[in-house]
C-alpha positions in Angstrom: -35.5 15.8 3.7 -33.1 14.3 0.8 -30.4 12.8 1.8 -26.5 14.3 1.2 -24.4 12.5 -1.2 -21.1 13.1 -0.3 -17.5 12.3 -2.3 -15.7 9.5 -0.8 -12.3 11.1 -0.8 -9.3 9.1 -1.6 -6.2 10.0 0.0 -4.4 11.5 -3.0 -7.4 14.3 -2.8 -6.9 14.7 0.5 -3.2 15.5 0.0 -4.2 17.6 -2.8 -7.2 19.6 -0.8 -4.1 20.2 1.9 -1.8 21.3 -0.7 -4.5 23.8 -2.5 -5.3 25.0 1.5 -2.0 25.4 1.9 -1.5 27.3 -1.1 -4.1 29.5 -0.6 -3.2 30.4 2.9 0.3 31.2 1.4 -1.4 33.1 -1.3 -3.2 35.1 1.3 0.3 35.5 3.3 1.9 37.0 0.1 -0.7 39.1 -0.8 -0.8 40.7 2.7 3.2 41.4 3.4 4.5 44.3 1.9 7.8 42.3 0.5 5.5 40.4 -1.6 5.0 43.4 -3.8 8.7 44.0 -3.8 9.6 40.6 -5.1 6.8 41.0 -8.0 8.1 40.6 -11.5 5.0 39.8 -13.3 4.7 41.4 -16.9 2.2 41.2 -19.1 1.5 38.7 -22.1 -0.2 36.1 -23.5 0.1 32.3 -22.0 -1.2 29.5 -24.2 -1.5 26.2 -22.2 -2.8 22.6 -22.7 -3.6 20.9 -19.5 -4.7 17.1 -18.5 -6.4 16.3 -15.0 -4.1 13.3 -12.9 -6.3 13.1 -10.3 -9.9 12.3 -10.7 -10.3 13.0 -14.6 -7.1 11.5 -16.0 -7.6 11.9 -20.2 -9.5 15.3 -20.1 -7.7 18.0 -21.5 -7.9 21.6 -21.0 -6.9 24.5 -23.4 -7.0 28.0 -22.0 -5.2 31.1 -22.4 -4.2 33.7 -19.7 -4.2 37.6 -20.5 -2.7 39.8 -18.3 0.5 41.3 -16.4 -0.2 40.4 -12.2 -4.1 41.0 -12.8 -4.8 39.3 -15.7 -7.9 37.2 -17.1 -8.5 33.7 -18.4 -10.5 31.5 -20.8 -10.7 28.1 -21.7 -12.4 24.9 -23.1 -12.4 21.3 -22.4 -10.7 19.7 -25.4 -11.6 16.3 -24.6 -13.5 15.2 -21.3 -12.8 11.4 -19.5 -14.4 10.2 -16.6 -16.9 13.3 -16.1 -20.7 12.1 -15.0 -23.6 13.8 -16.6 -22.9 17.1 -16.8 -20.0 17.9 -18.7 -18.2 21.1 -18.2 -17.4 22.7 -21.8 -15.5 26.0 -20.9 -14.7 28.4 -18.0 -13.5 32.2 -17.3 -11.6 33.4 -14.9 -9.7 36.4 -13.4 -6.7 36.1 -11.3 -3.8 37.7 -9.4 0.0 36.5 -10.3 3.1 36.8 -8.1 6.5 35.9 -9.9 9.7 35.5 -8.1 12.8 34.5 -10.9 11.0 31.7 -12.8 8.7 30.7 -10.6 4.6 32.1 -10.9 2.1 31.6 -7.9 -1.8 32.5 -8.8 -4.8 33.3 -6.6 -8.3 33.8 -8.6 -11.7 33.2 -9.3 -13.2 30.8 -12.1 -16.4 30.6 -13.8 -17.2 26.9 -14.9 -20.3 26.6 -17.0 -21.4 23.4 -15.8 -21.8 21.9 -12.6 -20.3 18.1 -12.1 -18.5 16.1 -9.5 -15.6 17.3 -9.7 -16.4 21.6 -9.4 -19.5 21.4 -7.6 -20.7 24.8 -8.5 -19.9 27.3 -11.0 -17.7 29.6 -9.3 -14.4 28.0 -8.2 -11.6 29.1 -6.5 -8.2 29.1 -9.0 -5.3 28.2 -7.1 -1.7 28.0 -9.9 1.9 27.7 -9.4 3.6 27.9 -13.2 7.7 27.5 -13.9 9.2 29.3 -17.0 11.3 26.4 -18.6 12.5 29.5 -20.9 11.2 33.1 -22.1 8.7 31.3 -24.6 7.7 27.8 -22.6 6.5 27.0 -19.1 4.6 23.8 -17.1 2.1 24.9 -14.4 -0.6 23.4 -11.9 -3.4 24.6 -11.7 -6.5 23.5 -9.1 -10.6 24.6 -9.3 -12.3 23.8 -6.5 -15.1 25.9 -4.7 -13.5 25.3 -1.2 -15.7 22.9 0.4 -12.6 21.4 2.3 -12.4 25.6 3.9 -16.0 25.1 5.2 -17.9 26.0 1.7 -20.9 25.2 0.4 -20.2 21.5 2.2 -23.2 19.8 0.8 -21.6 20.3 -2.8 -20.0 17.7 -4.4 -16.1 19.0 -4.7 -13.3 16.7 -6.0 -11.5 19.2 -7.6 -9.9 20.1 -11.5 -6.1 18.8 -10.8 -4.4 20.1 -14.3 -1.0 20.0 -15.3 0.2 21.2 -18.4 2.8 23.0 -20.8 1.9 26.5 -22.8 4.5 29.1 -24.8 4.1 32.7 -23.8 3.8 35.6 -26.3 
């Protein structure tokens, strides 16, 4: 039988596996209460971003652009990759579910990464955002990919996560 590599996790992944957890399970808790659909002001447009990962691939940067009002969909490339093993990830697609409140933007979705590496562990990932509109035209955002190894999936897959954080405009 081969023998299980697994990740040694440092302790700034394990804060950020708890935070995407808990983000999710708030995610879920919006999506579920009734007021959450209330407080939804999510229109459509288009949201260009640039991200870098701070976590485990500090230096690779991530372009991608988001489609949509609360549904919406999402592509992207990796403009420049740092600290990625063997098999480099080149671009991803996504689809994804938006809740805004004022400025603030919380996302729940699914991404498609077309190469598998350390830090995704398999091509579909879950896409976890939270996104502040500095103005009507510019907003930061984090956003994690992870397949959810840390929630009791696919545990033998290596899963360190995509931690971006970047600026876009919005159209």
């Amino acid at each position: 039988m081969p023998e299980i590599e697994y990740s040694n996790p440092s302790r700034l992944s394990v804060a950020a596996g708890r935070a995407a957890i808990s983000g999710l399970l708030l995610g879920v808790g919006l999506l579920l209460s009734a007021p959450s659909f209330a407080l939804d002001e999510t229109k459509a447009d288009l949201r260009l971003s640039v991200s870098d990962d701070f976590v485990h691939a500090p230096g690779s940067v991530v372009v991608s652009a988001r489609y949509g009002g609360a549904w919406g969909a999402r592509l992207g490339f990796w403009a420049r990759e740092s600290h990625v093993e063997r098999s480099r990830a080149h671009f991803f697609a996504g689809i994804d579910y938006v809740w805004t409140y004022s400025n603030w933007r919380a996302g729940l979705g699914a991404a498609w990464i077309d190469e598998v590496n350390d830090l995704n562990g398999t091509h579909w990932d879950f896409d976890v955002s939270l996104g502040y509109d500095l103005s009507s035209r510019v907003f930061v955002e984090y956003r994690h990919h992870s397949h959810g190894r840390k929630l009791g999936i696919r545990k033998n897959a290596s899963n360190d996560g995509w931690n971006l954080v970047g600026v876009g405009v919005i159209f």
